[in-house]
C-alpha positions as CSV (number, residue, x, y, z in Angstrom):
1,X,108.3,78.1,100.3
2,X,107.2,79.8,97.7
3,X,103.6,81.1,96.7
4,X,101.5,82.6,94.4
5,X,99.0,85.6,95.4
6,X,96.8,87.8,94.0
7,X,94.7,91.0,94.6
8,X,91.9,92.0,92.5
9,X,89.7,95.1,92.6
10,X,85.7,95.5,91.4
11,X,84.4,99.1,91.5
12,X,80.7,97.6,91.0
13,X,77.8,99.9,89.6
14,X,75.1,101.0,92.2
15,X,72.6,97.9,92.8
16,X,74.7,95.2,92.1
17,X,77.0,94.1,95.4
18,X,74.1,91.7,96.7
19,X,74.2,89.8,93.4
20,X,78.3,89.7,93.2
21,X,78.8,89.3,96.7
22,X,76.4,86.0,96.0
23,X,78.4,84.7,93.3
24,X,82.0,85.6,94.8
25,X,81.0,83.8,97.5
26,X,80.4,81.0,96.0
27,X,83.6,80.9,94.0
28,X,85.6,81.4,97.3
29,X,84.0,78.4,99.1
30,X,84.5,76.1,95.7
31,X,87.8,77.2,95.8
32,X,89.1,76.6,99.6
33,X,86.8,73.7,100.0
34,X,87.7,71.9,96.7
35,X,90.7,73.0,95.1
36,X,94.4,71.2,96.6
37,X,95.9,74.3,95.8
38,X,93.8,76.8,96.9
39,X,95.0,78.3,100.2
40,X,93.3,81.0,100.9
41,X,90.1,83.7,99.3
42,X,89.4,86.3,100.9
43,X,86.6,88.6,99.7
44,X,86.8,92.3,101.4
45,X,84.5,95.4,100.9
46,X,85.6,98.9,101.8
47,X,83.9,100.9,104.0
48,X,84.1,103.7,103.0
49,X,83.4,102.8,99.3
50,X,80.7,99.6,99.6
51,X,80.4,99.3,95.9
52,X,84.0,98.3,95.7
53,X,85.0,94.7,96.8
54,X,88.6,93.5,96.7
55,X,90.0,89.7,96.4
56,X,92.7,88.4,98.1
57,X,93.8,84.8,97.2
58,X,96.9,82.4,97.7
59,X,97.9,79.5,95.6
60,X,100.6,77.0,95.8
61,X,101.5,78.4,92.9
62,X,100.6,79.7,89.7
63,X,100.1,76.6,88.0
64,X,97.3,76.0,90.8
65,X,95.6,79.5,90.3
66,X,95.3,78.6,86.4
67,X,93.6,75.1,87.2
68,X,91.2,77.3,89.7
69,X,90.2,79.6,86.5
70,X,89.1,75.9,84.6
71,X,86.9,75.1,88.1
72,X,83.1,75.1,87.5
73,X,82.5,77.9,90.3
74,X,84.9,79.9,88.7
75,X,83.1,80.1,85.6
């Protein structure tokens, strides 16, 4: 079986992780909790770095990752 992943970096400037981490949330939850082929989101912060946050997500496949970019919480 065949899938379709993706990883995606933010280097955010200073003061604005509270208000992205707020919005990525919210497109992570849309997206596992409402979207057939949505298998997994993962959002993860560095430690070491906080103003970076990476995403990890999983698709059936692509064509399911480009219906999740036409989802309300994505926009």
């Amino acid at each position: 079986m065949q899938r379709f992943a993706l990883w995606v970096e933010f280097d955010l400037r200073p003061g604005h992780l509270a208000t992205f981490l707020g919005a990525a949330r919210l497109d992570a939850e849309g997206s596992v909790g409402s979207e057939p082929g949505c298998r997994r989101f993962d959002i993860l912060q560095d430690p070491e770095r906080p103003d970076r946050v990476c995403f990890y997500e999983v698709y059936d496949d692509e064509a399911a990752f480009l219906r999740h970019r036409e989802m309300p919480h994505f926009k």
